[in-house]
N, C-alpha and C positions, 0 to 999 in steps of 0.2 A: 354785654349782656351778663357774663358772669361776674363783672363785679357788681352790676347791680344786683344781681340776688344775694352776693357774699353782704352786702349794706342792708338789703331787706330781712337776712337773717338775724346781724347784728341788731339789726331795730328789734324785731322780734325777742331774739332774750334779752333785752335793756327791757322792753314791756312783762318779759316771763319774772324777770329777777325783782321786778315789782311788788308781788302776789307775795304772800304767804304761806307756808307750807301747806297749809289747808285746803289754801284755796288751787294754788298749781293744782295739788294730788285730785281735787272735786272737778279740773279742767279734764284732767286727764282720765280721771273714769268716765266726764262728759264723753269724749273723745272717743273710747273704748268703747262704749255703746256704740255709736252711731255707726263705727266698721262693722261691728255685728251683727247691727240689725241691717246692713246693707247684704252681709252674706256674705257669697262667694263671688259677686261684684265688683267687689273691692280686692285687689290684688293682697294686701294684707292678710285678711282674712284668708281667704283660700289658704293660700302661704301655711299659716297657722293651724288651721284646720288640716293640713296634710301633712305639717309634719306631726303634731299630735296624734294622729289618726295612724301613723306608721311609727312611732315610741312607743305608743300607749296600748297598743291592740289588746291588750286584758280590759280595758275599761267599756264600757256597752256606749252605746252612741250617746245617750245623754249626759254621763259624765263626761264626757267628749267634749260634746256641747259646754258644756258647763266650765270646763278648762280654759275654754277655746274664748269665751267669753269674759273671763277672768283673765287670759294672759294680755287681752286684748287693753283691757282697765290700765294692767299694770305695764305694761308699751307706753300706754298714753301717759301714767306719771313719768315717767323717764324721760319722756320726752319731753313733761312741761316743767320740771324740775331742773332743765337745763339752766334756767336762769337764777336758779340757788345753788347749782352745783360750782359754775364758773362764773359769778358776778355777786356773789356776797361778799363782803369780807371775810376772810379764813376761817376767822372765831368763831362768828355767828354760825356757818353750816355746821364746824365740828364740837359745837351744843347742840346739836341734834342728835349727836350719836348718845344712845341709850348704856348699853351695853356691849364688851368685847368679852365673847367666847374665846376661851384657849390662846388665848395673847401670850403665854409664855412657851409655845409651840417656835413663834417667831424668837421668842430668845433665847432659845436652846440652840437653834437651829446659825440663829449670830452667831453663839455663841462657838459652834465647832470650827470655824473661822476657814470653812472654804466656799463662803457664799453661799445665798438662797436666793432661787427662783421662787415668785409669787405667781400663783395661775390665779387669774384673775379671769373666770367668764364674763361672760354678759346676762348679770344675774344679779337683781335686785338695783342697785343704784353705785357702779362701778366707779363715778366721778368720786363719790362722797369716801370711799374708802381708798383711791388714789389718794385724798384730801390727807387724810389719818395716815397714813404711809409716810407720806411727805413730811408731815410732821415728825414724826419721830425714828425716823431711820436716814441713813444714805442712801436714796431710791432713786435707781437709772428706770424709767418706766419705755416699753418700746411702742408704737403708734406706728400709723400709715398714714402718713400727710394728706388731709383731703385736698382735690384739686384747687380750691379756691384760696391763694394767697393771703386774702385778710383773713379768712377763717383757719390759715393755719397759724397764721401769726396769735390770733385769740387766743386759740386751744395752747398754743406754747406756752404764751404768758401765763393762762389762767392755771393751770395743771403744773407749774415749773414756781408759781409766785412763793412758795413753800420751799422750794430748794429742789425741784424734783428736777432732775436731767433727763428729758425728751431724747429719745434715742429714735431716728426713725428707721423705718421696716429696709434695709437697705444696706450694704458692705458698711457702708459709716457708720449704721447703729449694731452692728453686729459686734463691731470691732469695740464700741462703747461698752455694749451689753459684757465683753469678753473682760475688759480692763476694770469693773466695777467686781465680776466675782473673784477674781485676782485679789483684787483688794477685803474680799469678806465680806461687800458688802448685798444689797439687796437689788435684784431690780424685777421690775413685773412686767406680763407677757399677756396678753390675751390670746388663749391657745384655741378656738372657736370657730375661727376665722377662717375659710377657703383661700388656702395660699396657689401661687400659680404651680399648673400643675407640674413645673420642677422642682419644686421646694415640697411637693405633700408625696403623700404616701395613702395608699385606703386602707382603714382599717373600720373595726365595728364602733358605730355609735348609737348606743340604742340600739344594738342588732342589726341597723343597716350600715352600708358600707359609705364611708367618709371620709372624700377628701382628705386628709390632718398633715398638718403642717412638720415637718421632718427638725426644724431647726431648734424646738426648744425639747427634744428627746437628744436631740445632738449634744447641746450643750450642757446638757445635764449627765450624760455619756462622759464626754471630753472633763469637765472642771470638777464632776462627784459634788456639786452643788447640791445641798438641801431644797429640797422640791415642796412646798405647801401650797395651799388653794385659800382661798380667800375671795368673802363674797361680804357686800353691807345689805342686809333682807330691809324691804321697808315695812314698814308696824305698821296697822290698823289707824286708822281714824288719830292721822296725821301725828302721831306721839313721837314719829324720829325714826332712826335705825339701828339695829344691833349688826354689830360685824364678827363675820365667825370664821373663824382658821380650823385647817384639818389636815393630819398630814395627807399627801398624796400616794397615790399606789407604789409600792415599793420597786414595784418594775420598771420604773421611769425612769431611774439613774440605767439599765441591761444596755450595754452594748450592742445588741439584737434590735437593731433599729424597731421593725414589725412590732416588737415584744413592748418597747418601750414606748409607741405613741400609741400601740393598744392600751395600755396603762394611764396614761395620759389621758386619754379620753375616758376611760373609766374611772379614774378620778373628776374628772370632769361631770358623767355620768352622775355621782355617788353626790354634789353639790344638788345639783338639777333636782334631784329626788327629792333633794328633802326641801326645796323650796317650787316647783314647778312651778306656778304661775309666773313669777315673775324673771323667767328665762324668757330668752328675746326670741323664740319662734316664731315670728313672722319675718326673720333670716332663711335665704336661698343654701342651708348648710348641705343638702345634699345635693345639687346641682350638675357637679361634674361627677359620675358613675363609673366604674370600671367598664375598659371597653368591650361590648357585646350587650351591657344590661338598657333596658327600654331609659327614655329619660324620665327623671322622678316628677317633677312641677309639669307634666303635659297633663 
């Protein structure tokens, strides 16, 4: 059974990587409607709608609304974009990038030659600016192997066919992750992510308290690695993407674990702001609570 959905997937973005930019991103606001107008019906939704509703509490219920419906859109381009992110040929995706913001952030930060960690959320179209990565740097990128074997075999090839080393979430990708900043050079981390809970720490996100994952304030601790954030926004009425770098909170390199995944995440935080729709909130990020607090998604 699971390899047939891993092949029903495969089909699916051979038919997504079809489409046109245009037409993906008009699937995917199709898409984004239709959770919407289903409500809190749709486990999506809800999802989205709570955790907006607990980030956002300065905003009155209809810009709520209105976010909520908009983050919704842009889920759906991400989703349908999967078949231009990982089945184009290289070239083609990376003429769609418009513009890079602060590009020389990244080469300062080579350039002090004890490695940079790239934080990478789940914020605007994360494939397309792995793409741009890949291309022009030494990039160990770390991942969590989905269960399905052909689909991780995809994701390696597509993501790696640029030079990128897949390092998975795991003692083997650690020890990757640790022998690329040795060497100076780059690798990216998606810091967002609910790790198990011997690997995270709770700290504030948005004011509420968050699982965050212990390993990349570690390492940024241990190696004194250059820490920058990095996101590819998607434009309006299909024109492409601009990729923007910024440094990260300065408190991320603090030996003070606490101190340095609060930073982390407020770097994190400080991305989110300035593009919120298109963050993946309809993610379970606050799920596991410190123990005594009610659970958050009931």
């Amino acid at each position: 059974m699971k390899q047939v959905k891993a092949i029903l997937a495969v089909l699916l973005l051979g038919i997504l990587s079809l489409l046109p930019l245009r037409a993906s991103q008009g699937l995917g606001h199709w898409l984004g409607n239709r959770l919407w107008r289903k409500g809190d019906r749709a486990k999506m939704t809800f999802q989205t709608r709570r955790n907006i509703g607990r980030c956002f509490p300065e905003m009155d219920e209809g810009a709520q609304d209105a976010l909520v419906r908009e983050s919704l859109q842009q889920t759906g381009c991400s989703l349908c974009e999967m078949g231009m992110a990982w089945l184009w040929p290289a070239r083609r995706t990376l003429k769609k990038i418009r513009q890079i913001h602060n590009a020389e952030l990244l080469e300062d930060a080579i350039a002090q030659g004890k490695g940079v960690i790239l934080i990478a959320p789940h914020l605007g179209n994360w494939e397309v600016l792995n793409l741009w990565l890949s291309a022009h740097y030494d990039f160990t990128a770390m991942y969590k192997p989905p269960r399905l074997k052909l689909m991780d075999d995809l994701i390696k090839r597509m993501r790696a066919r640029l030079g990128t080393r897949m390092a998975p979430a795991d003692t083997r990708g650690v020890r990757m992750v640790m022998k690329a900043l040795r060497r100076g050079e780059m690798v990216g981390i998606l810091p967002d992510q609910e790790p198990e809970a011997s690997g995270g720490i709770h700290v504030p996100f948005f004011g509420n308290p968050a699982l965050t994952m212990k390993l990349l304030p570690q390492l940024a601790a241990q190696t004194g690695a250059v820490v920058v954030c990095g996101y590819a926004e998607r434009l309006p009425q299909a024109q492409g993407f601009d990729l923007h770098f910024r440094m990260a909170d300065a408190e991320i390199n603090s030996k003070d674990l606490e101190q340095a995944a609060t930073a982390m995440n407020r770097s994190v935080e400080a991305c989110v702001r300035a593009l919120p729709a298109q963050y993946q909130w309809e993610y379970r990020r606050f799920s596991h609570q410190p123990a005594g607090e009610p659970r958050f998604y009931d």
